[in-house]
CHARMM-style PDB file with segment names, atoms N, HN, CA, C and O in Angstrom:
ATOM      1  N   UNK     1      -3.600 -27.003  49.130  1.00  0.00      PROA
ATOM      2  CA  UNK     1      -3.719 -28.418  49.408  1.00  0.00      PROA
ATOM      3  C   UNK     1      -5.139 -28.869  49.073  1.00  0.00      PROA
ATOM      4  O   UNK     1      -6.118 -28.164  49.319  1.00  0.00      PROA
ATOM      5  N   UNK     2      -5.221 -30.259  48.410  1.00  0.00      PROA
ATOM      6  HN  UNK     2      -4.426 -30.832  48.209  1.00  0.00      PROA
ATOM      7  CA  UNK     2      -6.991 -30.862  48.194  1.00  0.00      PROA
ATOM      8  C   UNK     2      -7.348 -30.831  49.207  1.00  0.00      PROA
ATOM      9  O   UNK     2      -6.502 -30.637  50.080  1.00  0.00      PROA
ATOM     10  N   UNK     3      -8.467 -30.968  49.517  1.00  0.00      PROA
ATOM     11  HN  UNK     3      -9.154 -31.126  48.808  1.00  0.00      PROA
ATOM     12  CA  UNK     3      -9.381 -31.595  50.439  1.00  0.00      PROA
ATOM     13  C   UNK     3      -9.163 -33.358  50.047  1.00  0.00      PROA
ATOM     14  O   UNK     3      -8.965 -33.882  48.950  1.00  0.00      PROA
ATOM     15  N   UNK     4      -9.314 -34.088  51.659  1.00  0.00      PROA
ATOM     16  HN  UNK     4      -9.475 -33.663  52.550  1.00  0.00      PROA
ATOM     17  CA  UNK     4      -8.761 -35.297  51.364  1.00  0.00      PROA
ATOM     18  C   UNK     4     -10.118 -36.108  51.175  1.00  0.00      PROA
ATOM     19  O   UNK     4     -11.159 -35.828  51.769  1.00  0.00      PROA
ATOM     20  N   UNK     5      -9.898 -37.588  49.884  1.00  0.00      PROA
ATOM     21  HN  UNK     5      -9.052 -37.815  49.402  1.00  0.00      PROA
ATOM     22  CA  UNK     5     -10.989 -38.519  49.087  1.00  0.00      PROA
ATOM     23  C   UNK     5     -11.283 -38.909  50.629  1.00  0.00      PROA
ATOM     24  O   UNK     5     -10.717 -39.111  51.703  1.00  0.00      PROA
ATOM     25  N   UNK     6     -12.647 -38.874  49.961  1.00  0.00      PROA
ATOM     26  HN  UNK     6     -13.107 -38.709  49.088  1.00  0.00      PROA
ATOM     27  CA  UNK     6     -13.898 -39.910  51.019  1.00  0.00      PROA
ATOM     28  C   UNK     6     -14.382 -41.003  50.206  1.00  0.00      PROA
ATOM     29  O   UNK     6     -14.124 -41.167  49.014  1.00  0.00      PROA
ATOM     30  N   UNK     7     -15.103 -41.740  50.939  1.00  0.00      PROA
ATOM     31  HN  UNK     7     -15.313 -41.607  51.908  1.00  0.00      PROA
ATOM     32  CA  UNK     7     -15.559 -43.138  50.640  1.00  0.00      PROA
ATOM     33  C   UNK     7     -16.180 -42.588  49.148  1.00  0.00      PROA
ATOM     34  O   UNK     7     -16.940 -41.624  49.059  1.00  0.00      PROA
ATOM     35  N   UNK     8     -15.785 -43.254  48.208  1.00  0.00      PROA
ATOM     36  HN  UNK     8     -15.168 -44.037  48.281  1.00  0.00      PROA
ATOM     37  CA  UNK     8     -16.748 -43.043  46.983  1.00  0.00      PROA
ATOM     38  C   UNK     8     -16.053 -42.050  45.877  1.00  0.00      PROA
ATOM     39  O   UNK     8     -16.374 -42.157  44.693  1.00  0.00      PROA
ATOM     40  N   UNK     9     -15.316 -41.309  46.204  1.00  0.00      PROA
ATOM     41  HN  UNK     9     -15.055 -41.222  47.165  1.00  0.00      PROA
ATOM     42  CA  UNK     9     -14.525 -40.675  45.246  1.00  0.00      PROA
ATOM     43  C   UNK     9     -13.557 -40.888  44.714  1.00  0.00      PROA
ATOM     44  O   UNK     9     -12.668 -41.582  45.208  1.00  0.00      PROA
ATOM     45  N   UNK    10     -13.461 -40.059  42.991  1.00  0.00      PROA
ATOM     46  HN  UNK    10     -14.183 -39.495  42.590  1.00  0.00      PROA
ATOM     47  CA  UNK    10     -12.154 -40.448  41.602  1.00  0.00      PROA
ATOM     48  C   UNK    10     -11.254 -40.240  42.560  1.00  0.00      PROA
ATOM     49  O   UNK    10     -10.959 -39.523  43.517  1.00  0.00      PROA
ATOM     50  N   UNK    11     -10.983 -41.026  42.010  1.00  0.00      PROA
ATOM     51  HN  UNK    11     -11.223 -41.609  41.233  1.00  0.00      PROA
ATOM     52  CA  UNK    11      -8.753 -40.933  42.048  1.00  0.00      PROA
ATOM     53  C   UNK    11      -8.852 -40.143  40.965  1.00  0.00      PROA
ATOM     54  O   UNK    11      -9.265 -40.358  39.825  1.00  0.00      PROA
ATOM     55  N   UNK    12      -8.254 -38.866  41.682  1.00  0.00      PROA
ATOM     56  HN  UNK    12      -7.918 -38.692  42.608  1.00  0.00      PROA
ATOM     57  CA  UNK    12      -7.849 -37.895  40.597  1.00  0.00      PROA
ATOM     58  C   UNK    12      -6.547 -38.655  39.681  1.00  0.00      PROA
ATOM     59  O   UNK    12      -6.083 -39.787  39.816  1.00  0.00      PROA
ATOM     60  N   UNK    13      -6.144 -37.491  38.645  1.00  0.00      PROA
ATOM     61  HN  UNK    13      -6.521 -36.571  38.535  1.00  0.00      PROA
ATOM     62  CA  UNK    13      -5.064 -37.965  37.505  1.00  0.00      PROA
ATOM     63  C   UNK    13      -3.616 -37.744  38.015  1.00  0.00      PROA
ATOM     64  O   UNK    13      -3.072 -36.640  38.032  1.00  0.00      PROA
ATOM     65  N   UNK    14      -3.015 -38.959  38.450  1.00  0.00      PROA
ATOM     66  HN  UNK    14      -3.457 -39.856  38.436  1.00  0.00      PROA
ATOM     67  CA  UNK    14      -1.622 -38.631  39.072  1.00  0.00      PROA
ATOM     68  C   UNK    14      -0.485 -39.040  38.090  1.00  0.00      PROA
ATOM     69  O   UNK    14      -0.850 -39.771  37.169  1.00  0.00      PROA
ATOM     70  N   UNK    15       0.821 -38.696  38.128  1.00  0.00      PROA
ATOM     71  HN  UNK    15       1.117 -38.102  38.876  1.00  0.00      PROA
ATOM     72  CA  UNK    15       1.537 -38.916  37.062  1.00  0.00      PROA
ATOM     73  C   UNK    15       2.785 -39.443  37.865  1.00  0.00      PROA
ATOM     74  O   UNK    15       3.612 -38.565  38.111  1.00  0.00      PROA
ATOM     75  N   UNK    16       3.069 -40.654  38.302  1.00  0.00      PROA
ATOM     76  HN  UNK    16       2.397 -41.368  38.102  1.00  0.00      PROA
ATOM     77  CA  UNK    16       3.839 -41.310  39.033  1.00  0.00      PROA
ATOM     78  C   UNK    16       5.780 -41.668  38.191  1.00  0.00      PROA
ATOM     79  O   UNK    16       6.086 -42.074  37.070  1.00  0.00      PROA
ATOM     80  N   UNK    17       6.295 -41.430  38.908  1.00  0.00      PROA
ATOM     81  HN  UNK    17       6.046 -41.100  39.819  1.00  0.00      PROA
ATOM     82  CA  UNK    17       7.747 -41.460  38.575  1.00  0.00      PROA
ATOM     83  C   UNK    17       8.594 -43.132  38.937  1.00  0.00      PROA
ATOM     84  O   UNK    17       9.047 -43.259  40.074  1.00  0.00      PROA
ATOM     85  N   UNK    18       8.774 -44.436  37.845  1.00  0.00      PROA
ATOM     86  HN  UNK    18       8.406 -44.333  36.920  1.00  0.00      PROA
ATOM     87  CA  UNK    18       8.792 -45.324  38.667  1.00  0.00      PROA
ATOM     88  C   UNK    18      10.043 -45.674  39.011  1.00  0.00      PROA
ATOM     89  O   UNK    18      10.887 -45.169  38.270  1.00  0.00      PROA
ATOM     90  N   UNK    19      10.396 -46.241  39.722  1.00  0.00      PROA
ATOM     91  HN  UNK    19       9.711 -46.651  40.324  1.00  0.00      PROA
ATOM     92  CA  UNK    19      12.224 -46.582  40.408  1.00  0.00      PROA
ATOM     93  C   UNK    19      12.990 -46.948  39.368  1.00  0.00      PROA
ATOM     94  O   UNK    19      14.043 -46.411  39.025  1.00  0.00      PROA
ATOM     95  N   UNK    20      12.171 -48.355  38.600  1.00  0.00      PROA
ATOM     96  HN  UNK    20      11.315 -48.792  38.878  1.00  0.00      PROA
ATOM     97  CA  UNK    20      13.384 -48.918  37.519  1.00  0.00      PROA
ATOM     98  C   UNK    20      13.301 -47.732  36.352  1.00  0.00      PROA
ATOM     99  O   UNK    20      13.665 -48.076  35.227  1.00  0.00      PROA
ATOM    100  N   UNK    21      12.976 -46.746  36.486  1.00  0.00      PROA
ATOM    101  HN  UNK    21      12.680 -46.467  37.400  1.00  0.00      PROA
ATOM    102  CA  UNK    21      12.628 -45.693  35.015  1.00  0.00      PROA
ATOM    103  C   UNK    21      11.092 -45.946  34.213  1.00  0.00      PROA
ATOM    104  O   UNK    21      10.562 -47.031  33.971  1.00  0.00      PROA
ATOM    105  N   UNK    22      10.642 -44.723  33.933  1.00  0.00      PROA
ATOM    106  HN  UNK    22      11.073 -43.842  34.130  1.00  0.00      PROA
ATOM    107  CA  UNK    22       9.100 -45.001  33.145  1.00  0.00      PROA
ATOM    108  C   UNK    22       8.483 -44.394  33.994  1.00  0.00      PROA
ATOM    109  O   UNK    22       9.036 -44.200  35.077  1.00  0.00      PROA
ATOM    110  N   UNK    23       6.968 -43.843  33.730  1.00  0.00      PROA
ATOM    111  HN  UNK    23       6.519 -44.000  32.851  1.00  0.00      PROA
ATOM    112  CA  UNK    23       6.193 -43.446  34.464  1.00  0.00      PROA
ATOM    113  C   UNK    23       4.738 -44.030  34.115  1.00  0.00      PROA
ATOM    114  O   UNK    23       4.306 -44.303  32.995  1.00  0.00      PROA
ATOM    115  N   UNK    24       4.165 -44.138  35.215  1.00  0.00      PROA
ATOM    116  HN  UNK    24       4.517 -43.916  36.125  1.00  0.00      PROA
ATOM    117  CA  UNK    24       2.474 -44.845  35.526  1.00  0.00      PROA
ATOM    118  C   UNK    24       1.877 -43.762  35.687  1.00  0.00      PROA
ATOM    119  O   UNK    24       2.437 -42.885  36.345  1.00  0.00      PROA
ATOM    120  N   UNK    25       0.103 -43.451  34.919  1.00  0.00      PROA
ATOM    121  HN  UNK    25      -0.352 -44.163  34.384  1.00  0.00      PROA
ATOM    122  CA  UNK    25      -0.364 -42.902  35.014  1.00  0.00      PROA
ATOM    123  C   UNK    25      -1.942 -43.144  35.449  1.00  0.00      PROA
ATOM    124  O   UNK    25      -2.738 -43.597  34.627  1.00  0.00      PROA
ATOM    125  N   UNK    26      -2.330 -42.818  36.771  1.00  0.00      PROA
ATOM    126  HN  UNK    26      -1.684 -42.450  37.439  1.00  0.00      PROA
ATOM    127  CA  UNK    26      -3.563 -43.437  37.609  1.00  0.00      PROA
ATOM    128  C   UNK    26      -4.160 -42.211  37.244  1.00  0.00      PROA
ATOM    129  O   UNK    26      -3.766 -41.065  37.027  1.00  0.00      PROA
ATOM    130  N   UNK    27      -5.536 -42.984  37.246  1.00  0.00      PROA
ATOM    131  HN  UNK    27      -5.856 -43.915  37.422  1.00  0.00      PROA
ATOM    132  CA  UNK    27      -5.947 -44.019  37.241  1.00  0.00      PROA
ATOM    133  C   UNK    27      -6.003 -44.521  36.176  1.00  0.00      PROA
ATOM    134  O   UNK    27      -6.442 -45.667  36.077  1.00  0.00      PROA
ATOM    135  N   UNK    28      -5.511 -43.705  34.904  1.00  0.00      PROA
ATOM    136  HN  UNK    28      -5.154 -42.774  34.984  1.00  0.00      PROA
ATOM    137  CA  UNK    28      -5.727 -44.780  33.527  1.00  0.00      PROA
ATOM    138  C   UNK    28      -5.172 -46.014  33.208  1.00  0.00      PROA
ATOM    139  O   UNK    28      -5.419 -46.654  32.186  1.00  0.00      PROA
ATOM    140  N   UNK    29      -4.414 -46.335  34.109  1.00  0.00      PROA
ATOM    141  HN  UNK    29      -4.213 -45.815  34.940  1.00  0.00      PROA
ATOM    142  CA  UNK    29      -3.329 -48.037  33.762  1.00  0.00      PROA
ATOM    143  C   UNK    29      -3.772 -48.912  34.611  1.00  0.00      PROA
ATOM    144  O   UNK    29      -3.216 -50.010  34.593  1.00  0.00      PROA
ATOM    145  N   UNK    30      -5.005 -48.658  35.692  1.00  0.00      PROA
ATOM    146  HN  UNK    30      -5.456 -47.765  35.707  1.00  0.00      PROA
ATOM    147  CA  UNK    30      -5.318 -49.392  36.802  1.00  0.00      PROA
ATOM    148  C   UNK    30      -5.872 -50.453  36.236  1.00  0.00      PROA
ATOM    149  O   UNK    30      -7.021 -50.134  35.934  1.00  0.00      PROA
ATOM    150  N   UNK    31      -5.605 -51.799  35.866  1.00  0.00      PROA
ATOM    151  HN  UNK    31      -4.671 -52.059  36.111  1.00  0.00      PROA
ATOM    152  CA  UNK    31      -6.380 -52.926  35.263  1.00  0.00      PROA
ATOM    153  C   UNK    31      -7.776 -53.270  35.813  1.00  0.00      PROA
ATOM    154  O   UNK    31      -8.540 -53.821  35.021  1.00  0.00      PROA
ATOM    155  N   UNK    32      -8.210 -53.024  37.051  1.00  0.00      PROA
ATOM    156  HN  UNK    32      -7.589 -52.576  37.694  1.00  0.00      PROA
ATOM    157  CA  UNK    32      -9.489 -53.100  37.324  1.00  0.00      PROA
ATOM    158  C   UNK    32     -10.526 -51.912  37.818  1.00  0.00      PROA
ATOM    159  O   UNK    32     -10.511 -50.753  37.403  1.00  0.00      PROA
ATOM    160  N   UNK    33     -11.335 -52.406  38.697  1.00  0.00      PROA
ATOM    161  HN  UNK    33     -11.347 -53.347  39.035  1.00  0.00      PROA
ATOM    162  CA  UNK    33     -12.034 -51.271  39.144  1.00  0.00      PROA
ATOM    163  C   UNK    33     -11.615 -50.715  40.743  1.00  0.00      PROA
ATOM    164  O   UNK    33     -11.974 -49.668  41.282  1.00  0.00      PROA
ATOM    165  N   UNK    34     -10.626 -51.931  41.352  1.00  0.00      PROA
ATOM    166  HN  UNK    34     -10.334 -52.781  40.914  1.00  0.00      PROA
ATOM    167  CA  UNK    34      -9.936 -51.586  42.405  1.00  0.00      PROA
ATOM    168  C   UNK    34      -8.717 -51.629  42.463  1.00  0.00      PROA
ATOM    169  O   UNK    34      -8.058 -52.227  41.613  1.00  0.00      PROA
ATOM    170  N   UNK    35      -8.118 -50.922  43.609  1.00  0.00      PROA
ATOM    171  HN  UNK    35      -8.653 -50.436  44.300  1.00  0.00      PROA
ATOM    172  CA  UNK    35      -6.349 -50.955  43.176  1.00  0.00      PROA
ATOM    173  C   UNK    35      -5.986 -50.501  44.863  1.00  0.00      PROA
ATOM    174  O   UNK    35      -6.679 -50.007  45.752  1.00  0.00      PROA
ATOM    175  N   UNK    36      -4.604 -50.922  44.791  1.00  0.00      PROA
ATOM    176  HN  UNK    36      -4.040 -51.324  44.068  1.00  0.00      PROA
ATOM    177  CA  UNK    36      -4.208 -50.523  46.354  1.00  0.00      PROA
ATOM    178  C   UNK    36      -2.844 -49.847  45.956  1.00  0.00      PROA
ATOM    179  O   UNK    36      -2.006 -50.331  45.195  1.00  0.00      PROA
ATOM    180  N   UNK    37      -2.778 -48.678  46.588  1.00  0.00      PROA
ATOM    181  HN  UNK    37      -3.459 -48.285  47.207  1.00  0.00      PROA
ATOM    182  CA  UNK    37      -1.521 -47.665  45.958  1.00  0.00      PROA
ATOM    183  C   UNK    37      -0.929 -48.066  47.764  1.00  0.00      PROA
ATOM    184  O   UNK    37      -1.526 -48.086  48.840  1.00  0.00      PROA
ATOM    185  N   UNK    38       0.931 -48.419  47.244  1.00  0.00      PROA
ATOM    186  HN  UNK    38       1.416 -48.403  46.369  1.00  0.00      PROA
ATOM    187  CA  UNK    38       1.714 -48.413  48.461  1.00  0.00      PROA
ATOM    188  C   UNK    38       2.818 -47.480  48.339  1.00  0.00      PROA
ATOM    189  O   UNK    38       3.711 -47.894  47.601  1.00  0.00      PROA
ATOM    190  N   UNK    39       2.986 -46.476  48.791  1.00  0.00      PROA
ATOM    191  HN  UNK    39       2.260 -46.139  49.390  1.00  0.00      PROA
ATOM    192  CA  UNK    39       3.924 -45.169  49.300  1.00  0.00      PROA
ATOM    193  C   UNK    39       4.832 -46.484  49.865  1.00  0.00      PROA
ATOM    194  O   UNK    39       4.271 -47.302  50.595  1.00  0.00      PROA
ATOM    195  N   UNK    40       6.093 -46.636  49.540  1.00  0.00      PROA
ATOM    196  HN  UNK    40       6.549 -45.972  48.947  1.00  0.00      PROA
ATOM    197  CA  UNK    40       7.180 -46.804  50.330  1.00  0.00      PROA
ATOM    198  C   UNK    40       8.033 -45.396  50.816  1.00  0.00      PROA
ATOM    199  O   UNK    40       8.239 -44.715  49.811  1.00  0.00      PROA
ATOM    200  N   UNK    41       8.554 -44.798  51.964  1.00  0.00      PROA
ATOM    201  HN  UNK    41       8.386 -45.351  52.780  1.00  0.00      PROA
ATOM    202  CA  UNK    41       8.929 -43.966  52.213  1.00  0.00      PROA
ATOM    203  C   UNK    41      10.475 -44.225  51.363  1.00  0.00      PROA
ATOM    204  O   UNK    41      10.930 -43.500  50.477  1.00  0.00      PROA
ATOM    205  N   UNK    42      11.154 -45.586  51.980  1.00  0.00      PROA
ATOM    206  HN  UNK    42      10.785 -46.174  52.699  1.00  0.00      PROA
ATOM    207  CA  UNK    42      12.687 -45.708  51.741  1.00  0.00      PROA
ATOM    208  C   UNK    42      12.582 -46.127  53.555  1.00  0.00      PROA
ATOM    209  O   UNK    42      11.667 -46.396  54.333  1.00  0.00      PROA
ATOM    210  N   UNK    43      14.468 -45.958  53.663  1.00  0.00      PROA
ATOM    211  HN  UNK    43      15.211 -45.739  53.031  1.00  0.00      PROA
ATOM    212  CA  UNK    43      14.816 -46.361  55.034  1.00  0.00      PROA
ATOM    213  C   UNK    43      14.593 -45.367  56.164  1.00  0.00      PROA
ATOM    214  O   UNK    43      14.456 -44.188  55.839  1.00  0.00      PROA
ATOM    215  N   UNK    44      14.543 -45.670  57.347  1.00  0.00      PROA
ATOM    216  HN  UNK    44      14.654 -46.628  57.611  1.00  0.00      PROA
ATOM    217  CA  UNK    44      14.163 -44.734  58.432  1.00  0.00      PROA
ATOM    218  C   UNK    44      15.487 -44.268  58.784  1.00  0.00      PROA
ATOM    219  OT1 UNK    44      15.631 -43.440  59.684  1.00  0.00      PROA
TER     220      UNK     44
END
């Protein structure tokens, strides 16, 4: 397991799987210098 990001550190290179089909690759597609990543679990 990583050690978990602190204030100030890369977003390592993640390779994301997306719902409608296709995949996103962070941080290289992030349009700015900030970004807010949301985990939806699904239903409880």
């Amino acid at each position: 397991m990583q050690p978990k990001l602190q204030q100030g550190d890369h977003l390592p290179s993640l390779t994301l799987n997306l719902v409608g089909g296709g995949k996103v690759v962070l941080p290289d597609e992030i349009p700015g210098r900030y970004a807010a990543l949301l985990f939806y679990r699904g239903h409880w």
